[in-house]
N, CA, C and O atoms as CSV, one atom per row, in Angstrom:
chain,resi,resn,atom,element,x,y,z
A,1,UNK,N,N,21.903,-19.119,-6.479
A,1,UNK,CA,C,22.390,-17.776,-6.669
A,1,UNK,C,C,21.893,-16.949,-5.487
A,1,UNK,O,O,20.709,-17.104,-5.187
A,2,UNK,N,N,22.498,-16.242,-4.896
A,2,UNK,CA,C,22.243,-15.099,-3.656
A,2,UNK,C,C,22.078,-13.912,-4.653
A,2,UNK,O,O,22.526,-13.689,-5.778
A,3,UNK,N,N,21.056,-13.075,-3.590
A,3,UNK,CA,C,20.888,-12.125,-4.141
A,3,UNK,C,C,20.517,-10.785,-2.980
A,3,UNK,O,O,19.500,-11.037,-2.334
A,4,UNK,N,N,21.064,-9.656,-2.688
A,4,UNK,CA,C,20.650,-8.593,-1.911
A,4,UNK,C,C,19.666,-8.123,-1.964
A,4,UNK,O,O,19.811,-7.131,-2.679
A,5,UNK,N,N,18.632,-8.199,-1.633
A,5,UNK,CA,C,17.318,-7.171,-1.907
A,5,UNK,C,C,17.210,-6.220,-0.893
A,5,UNK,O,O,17.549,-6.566,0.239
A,6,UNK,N,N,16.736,-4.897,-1.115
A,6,UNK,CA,C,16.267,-3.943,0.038
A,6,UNK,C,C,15.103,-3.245,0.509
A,6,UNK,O,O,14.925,-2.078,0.160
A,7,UNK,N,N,13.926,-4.100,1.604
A,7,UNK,CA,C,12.801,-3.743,1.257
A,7,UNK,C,C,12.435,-2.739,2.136
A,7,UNK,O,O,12.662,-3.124,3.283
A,8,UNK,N,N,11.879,-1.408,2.103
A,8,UNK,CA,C,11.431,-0.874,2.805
A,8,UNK,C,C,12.972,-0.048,3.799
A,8,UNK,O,O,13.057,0.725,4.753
A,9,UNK,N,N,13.697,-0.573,3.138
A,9,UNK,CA,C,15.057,0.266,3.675
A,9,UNK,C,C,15.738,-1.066,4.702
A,9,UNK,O,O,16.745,-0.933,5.397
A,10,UNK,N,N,15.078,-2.077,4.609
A,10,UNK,CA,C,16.012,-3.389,5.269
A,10,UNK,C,C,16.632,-4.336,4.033
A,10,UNK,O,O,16.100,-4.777,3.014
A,11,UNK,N,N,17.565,-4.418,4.399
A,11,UNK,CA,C,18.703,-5.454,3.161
A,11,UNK,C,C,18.072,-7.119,3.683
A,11,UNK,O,O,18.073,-7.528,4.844
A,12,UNK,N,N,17.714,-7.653,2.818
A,12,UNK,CA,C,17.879,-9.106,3.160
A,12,UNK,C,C,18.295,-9.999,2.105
A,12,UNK,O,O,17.825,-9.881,0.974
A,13,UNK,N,N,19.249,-10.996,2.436
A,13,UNK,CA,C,19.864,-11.485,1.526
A,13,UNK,C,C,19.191,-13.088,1.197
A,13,UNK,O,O,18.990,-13.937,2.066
A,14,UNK,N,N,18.952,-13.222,-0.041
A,14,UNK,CA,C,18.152,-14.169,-0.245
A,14,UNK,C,C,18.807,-15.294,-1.851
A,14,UNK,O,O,19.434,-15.050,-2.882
A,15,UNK,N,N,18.275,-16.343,-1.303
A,15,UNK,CA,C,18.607,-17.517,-2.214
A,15,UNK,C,C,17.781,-17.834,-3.494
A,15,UNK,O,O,16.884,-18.673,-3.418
A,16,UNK,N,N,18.040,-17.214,-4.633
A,16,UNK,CA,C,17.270,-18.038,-5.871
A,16,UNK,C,C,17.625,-18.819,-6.515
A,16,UNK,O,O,18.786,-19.084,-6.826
A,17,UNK,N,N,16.533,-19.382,-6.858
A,17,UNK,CA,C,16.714,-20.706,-7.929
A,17,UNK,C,C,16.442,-20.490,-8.968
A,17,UNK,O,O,15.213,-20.422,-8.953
A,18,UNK,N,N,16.982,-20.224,-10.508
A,18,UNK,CA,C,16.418,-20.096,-11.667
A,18,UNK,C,C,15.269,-21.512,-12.049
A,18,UNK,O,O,15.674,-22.461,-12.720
A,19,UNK,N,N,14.840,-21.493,-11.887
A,19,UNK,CA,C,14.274,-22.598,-12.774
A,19,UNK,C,C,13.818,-23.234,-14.462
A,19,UNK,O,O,13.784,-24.361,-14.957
A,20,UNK,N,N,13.542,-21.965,-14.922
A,20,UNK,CA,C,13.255,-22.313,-16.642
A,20,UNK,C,C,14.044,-21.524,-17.530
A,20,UNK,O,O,13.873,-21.642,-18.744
A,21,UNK,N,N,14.895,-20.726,-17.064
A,21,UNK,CA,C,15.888,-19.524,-17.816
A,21,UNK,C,C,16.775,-20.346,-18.552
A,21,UNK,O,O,16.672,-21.411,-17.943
A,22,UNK,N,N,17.556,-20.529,-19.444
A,22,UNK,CA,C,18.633,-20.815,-20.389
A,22,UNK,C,C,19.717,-20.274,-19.541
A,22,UNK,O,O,19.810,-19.057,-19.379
A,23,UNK,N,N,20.621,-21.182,-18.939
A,23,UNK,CA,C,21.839,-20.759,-18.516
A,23,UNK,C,C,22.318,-19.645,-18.926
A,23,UNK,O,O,22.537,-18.876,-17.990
A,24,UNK,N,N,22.699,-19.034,-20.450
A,24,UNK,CA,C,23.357,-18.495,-20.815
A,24,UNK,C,C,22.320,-16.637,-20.950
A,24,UNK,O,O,22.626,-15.560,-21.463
A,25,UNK,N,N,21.189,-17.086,-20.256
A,25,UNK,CA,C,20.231,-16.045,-20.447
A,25,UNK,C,C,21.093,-14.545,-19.322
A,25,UNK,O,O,21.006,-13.340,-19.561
A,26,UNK,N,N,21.765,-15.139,-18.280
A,26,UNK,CA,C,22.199,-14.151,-16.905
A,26,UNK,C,C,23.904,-13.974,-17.487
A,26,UNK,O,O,24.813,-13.435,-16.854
A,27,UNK,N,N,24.004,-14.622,-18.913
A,27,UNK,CA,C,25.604,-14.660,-18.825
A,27,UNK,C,C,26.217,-15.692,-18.395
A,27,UNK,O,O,25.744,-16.553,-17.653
A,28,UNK,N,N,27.644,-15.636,-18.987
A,28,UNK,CA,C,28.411,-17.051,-18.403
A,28,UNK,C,C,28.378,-16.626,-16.810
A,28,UNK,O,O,27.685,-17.438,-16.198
A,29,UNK,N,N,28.842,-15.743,-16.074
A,29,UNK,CA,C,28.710,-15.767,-14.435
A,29,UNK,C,C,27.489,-15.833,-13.996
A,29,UNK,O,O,27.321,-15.408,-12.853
A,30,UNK,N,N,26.490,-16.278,-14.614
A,30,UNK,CA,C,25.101,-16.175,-14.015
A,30,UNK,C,C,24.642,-15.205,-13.074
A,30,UNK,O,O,24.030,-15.398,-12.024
A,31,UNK,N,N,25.165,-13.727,-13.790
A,31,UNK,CA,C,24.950,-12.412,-13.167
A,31,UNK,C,C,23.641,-11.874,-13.649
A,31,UNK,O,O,23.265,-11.880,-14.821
A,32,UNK,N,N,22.871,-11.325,-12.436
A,32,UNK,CA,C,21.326,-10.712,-13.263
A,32,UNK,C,C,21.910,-9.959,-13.792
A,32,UNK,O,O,23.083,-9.702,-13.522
A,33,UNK,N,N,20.690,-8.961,-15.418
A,33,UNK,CA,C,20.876,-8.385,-15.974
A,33,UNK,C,C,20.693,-6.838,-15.375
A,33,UNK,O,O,19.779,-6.924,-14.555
A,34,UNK,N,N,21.104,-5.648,-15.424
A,34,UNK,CA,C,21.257,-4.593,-14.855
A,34,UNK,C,C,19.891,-3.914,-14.793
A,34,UNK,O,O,19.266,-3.619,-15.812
A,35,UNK,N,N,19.178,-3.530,-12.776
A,35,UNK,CA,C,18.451,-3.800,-12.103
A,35,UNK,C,C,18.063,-2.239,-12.860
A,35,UNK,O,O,16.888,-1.979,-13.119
A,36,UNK,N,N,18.876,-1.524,-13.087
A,36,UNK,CA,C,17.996,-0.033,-13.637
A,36,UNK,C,C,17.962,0.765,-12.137
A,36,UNK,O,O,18.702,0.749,-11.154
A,37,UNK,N,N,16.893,1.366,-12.438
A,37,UNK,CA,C,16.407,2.248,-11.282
A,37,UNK,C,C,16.504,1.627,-9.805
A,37,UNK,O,O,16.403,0.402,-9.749
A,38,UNK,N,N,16.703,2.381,-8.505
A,38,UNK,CA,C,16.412,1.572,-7.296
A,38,UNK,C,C,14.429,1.231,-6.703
A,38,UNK,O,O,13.499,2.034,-6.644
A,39,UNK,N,N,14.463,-0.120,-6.404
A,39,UNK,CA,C,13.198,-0.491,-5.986
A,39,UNK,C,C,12.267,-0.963,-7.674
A,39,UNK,O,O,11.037,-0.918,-7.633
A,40,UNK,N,N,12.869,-1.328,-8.860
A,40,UNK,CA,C,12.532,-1.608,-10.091
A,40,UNK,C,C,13.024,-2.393,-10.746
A,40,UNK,O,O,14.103,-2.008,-11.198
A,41,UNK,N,N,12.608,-3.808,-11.161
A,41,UNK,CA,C,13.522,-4.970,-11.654
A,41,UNK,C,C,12.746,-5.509,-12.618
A,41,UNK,O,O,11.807,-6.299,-12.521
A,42,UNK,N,N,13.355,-4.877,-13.775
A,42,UNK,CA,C,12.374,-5.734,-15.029
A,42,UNK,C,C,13.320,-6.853,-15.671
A,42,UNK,O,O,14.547,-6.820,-15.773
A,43,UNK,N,N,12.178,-8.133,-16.192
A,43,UNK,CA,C,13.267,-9.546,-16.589
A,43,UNK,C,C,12.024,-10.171,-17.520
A,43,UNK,O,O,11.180,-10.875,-16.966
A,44,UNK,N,N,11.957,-9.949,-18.651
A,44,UNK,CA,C,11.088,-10.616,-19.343
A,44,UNK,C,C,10.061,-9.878,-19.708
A,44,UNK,O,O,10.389,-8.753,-20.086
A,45,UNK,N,N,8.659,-10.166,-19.733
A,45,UNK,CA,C,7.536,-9.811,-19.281
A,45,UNK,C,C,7.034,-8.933,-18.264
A,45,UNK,O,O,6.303,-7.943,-18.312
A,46,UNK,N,N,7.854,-9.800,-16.937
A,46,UNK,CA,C,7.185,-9.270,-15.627
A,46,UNK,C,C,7.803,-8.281,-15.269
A,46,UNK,O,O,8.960,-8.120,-15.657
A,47,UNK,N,N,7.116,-7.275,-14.351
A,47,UNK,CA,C,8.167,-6.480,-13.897
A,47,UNK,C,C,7.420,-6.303,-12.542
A,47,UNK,O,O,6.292,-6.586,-12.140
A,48,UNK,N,N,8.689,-5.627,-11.928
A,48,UNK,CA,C,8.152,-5.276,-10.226
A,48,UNK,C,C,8.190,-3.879,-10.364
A,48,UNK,O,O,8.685,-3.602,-11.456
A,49,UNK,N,N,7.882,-2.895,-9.728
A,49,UNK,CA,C,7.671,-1.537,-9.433
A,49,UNK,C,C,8.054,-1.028,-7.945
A,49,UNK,O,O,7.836,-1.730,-6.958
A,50,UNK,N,N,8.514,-0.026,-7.889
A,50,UNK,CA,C,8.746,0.322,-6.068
A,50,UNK,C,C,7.677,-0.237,-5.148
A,50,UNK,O,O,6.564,-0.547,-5.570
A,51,UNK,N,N,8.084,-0.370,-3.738
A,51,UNK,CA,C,7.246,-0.804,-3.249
A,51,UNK,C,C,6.097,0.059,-2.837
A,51,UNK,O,O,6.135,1.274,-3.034
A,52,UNK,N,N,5.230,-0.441,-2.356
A,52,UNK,CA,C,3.969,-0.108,-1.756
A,52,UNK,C,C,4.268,0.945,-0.811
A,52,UNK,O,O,5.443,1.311,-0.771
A,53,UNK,N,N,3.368,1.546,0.017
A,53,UNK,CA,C,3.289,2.692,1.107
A,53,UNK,C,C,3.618,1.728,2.482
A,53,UNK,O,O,3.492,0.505,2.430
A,54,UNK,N,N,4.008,2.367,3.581
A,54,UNK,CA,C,4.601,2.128,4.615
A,54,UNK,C,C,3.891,1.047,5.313
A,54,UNK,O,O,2.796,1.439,5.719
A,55,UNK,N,N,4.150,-0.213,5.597
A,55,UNK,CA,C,2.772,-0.915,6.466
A,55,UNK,C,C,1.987,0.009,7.659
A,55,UNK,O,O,2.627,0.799,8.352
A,56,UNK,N,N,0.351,-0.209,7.832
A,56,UNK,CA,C,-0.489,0.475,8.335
A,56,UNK,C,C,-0.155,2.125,8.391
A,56,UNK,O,O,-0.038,2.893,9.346
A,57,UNK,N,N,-0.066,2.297,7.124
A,57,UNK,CA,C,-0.439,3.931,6.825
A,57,UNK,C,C,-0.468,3.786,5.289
A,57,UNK,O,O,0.228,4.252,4.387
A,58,UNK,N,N,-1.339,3.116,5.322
A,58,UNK,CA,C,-1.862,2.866,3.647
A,58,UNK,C,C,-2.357,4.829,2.907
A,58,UNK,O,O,-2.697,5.892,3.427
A,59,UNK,N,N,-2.116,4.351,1.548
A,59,UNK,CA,C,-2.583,5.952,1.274
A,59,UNK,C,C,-3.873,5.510,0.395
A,59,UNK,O,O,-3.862,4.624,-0.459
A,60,UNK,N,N,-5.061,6.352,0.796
A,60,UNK,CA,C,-6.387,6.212,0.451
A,60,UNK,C,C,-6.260,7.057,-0.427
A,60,UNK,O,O,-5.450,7.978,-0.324
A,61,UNK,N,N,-7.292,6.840,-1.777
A,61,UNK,CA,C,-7.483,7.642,-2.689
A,61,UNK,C,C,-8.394,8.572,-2.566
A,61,UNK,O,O,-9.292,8.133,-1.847
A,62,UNK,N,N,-8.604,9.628,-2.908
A,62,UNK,CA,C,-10.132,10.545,-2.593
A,62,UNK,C,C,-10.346,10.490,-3.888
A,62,UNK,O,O,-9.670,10.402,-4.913
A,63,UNK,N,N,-12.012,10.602,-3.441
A,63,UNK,CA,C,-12.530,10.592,-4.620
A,63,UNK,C,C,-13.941,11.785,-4.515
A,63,UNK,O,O,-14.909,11.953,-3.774
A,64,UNK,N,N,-13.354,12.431,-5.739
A,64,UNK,CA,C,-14.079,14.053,-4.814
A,64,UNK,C,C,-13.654,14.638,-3.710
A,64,UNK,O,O,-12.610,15.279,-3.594
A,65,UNK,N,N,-14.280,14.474,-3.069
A,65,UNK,CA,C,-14.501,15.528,-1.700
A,65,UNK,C,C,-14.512,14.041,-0.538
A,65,UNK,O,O,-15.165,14.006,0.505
A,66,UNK,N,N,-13.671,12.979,-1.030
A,66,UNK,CA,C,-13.570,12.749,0.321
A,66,UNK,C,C,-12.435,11.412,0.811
A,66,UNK,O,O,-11.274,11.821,0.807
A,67,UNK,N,N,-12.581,9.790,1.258
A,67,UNK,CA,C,-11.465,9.383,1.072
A,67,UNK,C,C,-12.202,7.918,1.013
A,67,UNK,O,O,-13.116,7.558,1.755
A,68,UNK,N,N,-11.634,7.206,0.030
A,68,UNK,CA,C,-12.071,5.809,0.056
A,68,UNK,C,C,-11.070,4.750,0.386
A,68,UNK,O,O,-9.875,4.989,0.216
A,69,UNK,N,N,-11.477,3.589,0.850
A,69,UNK,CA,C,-10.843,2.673,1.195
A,69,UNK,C,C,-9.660,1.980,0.050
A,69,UNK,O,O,-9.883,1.812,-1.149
A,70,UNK,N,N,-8.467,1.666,0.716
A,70,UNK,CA,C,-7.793,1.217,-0.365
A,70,UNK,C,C,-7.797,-0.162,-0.672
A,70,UNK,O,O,-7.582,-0.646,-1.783
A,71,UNK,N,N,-8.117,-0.926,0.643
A,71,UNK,CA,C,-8.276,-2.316,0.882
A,71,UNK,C,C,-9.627,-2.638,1.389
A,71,UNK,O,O,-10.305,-1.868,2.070
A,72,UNK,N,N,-10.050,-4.075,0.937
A,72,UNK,CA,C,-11.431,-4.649,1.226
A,72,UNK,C,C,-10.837,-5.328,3.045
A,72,UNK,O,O,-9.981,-6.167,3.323
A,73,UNK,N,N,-11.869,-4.396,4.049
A,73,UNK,CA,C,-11.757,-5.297,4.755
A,73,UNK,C,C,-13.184,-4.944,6.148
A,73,UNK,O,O,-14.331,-4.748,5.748
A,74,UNK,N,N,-12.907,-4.917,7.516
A,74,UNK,CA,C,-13.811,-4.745,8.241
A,74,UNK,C,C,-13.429,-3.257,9.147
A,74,UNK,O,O,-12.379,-3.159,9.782
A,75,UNK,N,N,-14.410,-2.204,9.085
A,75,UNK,CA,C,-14.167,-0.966,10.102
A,75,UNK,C,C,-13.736,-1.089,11.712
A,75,UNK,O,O,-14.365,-0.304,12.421
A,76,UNK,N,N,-13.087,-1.660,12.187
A,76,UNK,CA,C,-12.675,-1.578,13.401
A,76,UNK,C,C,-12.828,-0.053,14.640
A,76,UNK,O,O,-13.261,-0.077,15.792
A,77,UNK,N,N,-12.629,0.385,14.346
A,77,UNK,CA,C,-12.595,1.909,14.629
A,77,UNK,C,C,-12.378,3.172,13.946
A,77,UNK,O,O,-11.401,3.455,13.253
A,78,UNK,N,N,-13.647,4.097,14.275
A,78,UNK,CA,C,-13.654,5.169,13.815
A,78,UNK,C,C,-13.232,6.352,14.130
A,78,UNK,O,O,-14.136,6.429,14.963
A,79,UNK,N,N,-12.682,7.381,14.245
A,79,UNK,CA,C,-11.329,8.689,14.848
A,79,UNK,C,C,-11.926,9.826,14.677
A,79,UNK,O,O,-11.551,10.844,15.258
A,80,UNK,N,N,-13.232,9.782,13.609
A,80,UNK,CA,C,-13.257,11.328,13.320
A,80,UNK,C,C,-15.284,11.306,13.592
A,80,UNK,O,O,-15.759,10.219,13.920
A,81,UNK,N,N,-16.094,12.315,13.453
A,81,UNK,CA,C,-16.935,12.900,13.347
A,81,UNK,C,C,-17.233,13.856,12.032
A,81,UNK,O,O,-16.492,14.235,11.125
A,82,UNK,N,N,-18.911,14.130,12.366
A,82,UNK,CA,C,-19.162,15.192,11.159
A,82,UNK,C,C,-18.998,15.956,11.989
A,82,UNK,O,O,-19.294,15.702,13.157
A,83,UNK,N,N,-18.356,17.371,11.514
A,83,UNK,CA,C,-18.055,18.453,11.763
A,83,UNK,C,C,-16.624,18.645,12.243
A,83,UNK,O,O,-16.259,19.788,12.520
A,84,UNK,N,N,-15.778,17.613,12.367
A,84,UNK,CA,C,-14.515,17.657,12.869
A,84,UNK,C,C,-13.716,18.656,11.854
A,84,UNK,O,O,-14.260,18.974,10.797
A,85,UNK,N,N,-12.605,19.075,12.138
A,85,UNK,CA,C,-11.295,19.816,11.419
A,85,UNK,C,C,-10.340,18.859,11.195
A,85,UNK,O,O,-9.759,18.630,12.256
A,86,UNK,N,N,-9.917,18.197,10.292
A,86,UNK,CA,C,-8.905,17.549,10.763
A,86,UNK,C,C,-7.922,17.825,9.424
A,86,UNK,O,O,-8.394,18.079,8.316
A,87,UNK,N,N,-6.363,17.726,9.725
A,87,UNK,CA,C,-5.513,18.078,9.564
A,87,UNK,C,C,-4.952,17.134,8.335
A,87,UNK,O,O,-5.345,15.968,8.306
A,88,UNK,N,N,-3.897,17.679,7.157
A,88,UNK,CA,C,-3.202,16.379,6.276
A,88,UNK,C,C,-2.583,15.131,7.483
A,88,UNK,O,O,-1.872,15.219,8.484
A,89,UNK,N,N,-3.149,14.195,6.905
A,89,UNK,CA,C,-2.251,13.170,7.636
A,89,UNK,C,C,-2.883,12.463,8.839
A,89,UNK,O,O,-2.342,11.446,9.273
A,90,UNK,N,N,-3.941,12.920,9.372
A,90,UNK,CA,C,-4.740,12.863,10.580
A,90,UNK,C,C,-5.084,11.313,10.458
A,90,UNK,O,O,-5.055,10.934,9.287
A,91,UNK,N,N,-5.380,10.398,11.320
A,91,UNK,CA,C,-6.024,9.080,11.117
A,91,UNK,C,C,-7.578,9.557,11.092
A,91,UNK,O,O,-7.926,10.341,11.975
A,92,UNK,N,N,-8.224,9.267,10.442
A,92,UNK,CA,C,-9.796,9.141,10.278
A,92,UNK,C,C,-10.444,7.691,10.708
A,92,UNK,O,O,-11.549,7.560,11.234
A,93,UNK,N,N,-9.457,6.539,10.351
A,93,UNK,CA,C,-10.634,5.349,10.971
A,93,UNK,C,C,-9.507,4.456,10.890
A,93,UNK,O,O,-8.404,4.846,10.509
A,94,UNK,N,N,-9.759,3.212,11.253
A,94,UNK,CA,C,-8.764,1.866,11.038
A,94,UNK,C,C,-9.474,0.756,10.680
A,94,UNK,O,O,-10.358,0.352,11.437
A,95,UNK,N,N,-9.182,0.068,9.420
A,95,UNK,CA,C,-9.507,-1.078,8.867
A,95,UNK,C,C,-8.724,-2.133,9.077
A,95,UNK,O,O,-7.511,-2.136,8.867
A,96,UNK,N,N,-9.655,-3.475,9.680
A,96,UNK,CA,C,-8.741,-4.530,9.252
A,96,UNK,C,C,-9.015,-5.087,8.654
A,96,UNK,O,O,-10.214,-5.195,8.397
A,97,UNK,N,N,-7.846,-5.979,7.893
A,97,UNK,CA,C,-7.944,-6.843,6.502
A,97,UNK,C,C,-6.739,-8.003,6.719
A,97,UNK,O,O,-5.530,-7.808,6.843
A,98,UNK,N,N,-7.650,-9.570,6.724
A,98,UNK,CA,C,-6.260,-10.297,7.182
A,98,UNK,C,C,-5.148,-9.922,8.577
A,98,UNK,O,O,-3.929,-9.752,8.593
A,99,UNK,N,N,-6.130,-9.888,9.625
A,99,UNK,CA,C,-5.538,-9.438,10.807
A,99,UNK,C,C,-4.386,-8.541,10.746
A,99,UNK,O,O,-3.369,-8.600,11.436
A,100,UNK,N,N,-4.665,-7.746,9.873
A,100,UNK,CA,C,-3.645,-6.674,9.912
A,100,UNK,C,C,-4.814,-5.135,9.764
A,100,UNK,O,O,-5.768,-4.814,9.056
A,101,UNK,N,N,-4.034,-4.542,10.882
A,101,UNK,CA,C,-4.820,-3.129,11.114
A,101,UNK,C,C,-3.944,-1.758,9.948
A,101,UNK,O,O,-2.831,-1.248,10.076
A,102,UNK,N,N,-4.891,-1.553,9.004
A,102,UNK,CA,C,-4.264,-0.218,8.267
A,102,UNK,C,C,-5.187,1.465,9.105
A,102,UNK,O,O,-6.301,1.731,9.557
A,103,UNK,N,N,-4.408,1.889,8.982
A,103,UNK,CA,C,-4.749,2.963,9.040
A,103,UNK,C,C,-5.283,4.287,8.205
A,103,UNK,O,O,-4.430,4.970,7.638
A,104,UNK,N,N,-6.564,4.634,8.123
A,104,UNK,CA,C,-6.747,5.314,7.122
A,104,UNK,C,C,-6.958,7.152,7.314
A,104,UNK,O,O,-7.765,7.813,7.967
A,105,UNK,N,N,-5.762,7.549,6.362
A,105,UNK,CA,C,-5.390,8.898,7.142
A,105,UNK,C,C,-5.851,10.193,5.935
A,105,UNK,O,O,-6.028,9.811,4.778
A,106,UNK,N,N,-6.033,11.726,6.263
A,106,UNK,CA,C,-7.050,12.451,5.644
A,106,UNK,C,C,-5.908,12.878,4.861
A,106,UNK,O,O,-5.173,13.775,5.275
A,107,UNK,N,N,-5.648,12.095,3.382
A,107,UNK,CA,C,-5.336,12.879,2.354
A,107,UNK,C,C,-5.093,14.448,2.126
A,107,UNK,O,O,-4.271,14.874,1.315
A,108,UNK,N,N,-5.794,15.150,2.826
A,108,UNK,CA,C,-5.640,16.965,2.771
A,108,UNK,C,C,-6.397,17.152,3.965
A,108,UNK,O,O,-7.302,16.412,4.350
A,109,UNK,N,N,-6.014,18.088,4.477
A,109,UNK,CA,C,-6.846,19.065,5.733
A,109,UNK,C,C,-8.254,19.910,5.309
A,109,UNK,O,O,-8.415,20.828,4.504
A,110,UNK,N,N,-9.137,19.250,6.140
A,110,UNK,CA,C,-10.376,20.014,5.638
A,110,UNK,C,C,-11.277,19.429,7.086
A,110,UNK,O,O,-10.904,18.976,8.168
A,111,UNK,N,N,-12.842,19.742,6.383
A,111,UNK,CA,C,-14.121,19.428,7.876
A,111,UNK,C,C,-14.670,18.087,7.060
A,111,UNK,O,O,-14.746,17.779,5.871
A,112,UNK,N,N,-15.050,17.381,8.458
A,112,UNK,CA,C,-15.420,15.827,7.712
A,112,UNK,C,C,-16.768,16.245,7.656
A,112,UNK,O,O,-17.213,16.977,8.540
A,113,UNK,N,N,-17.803,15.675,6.257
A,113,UNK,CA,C,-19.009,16.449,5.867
A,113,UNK,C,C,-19.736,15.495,6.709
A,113,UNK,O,O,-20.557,15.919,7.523
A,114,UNK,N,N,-19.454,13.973,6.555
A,114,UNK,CA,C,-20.082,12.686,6.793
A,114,UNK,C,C,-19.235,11.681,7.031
A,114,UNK,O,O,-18.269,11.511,6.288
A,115,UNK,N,N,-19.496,10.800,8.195
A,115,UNK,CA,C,-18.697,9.442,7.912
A,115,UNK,C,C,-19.792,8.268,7.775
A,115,UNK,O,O,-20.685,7.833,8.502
A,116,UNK,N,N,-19.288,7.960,6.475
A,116,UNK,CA,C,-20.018,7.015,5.435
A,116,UNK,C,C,-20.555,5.293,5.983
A,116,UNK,O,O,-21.461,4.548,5.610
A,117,UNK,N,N,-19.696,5.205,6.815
A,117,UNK,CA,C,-19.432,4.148,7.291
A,117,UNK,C,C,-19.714,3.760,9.256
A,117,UNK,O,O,-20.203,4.707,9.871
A,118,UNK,N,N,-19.514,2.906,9.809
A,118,UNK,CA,C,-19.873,2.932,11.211
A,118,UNK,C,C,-18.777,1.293,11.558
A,118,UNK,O,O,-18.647,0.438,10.682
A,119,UNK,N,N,-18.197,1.181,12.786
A,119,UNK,CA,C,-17.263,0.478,13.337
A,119,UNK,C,C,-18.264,-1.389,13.154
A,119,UNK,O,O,-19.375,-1.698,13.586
A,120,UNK,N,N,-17.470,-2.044,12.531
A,120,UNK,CA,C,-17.588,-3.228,12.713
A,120,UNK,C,C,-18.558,-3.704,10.649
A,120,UNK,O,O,-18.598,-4.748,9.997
A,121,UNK,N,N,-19.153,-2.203,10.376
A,121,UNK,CA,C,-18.895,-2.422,8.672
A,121,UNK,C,C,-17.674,-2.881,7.555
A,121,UNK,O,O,-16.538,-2.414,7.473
A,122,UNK,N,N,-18.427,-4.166,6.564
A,122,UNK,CA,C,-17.636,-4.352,5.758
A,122,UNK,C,C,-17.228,-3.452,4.966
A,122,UNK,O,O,-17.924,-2.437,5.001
A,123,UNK,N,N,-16.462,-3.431,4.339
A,123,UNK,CA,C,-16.612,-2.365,3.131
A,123,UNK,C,C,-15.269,-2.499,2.191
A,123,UNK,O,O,-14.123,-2.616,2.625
A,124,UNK,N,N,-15.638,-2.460,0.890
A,124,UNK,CA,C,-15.398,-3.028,-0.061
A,124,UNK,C,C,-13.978,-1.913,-0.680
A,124,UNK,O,O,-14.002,-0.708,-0.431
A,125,UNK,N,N,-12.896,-2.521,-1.436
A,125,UNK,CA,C,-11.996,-1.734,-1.957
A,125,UNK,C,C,-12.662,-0.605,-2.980
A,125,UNK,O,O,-13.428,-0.963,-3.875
A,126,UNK,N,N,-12.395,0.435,-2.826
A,126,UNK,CA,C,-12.612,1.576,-3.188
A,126,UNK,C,C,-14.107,2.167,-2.993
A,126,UNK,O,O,-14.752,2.810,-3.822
A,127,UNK,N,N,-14.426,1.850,-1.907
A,127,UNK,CA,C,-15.586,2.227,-1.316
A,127,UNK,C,C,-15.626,3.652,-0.213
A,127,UNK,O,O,-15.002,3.727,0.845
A,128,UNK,N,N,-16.450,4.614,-0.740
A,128,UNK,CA,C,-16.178,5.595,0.079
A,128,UNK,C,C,-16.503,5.697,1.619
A,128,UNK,O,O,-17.621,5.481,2.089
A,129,UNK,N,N,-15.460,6.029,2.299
A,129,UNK,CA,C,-15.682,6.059,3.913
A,129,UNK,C,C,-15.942,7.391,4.395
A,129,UNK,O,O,-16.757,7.511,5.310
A,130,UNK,N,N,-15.396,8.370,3.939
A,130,UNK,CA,C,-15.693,9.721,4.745
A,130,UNK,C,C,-15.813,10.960,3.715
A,130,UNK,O,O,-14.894,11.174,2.925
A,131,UNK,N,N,-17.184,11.923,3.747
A,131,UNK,CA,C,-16.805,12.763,2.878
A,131,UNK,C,C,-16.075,14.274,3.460
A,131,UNK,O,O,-15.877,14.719,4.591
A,132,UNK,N,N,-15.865,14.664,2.400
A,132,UNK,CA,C,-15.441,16.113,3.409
A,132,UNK,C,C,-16.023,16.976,2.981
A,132,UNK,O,O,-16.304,16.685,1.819
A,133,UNK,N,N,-16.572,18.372,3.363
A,133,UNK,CA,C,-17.300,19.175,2.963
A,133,UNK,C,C,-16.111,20.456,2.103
A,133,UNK,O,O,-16.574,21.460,1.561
């Protein structure tokens, strides 16, 4: 069965194999059942949800007054200082995880109080990296 998927705003067309479904589970045309919402495909149990945030501009959670890591990985470089201004959206540092570089950017505009962290530190998913005052 082919199927259109659209990830991230690219179409790619892809080949499945049912494997344990009851023929008659998709209908006699072995048509999926109706996908609902766009980027949301529930079938059973499982379900998928929209996708994730943009590759390397991950969105960090704050917690309090400041921004924690969303992924476990190693500090590569750091962007900001204590006492800096920095702006919504600003990069503050870059983590890599699985040779892939995310970028970790300031949730809201404010002054960085502290950076928690220093270039070439591990640091763990949801671990705080920078506070803000």
């Amino acid at each position: 069965m082919k199927l259109k998927i659209t990830v991230h705003g690219v179409a790619y067309e892809v080949d499945v194999e049912v494997l344990d479904a009851k023929r008659d589970e998709f209908g006699p045309t072995g048509a999926l059942p109706s996908l609902g919402a766009p980027g949301t495909f529930h079938h059973g149990s499982a379900a998928a949800s929209a996708p994730p945030p943009a590759v390397g501009q991950a969105a960090p959670s704050t917690a309090g007054s400041g921004v924690v890591s969303p992924i476990a990985g190693t500090v590569i470089e750091i962007r900001c200082k204590p006492g800096d201004d920095v702006a919504q959206g600003q990069e503050l540092l870059i983590i890599e995880a699985m040779k892939m570089n995310t970028a970790i950017a300031a949730p809201v505009a404010g002054t960085v109080k502290q950076v928690l962290v220093a270039a070439g530190d591990s640091v763990r998913e949801n671990q705080q990296l920078v506070e803000f005052s």
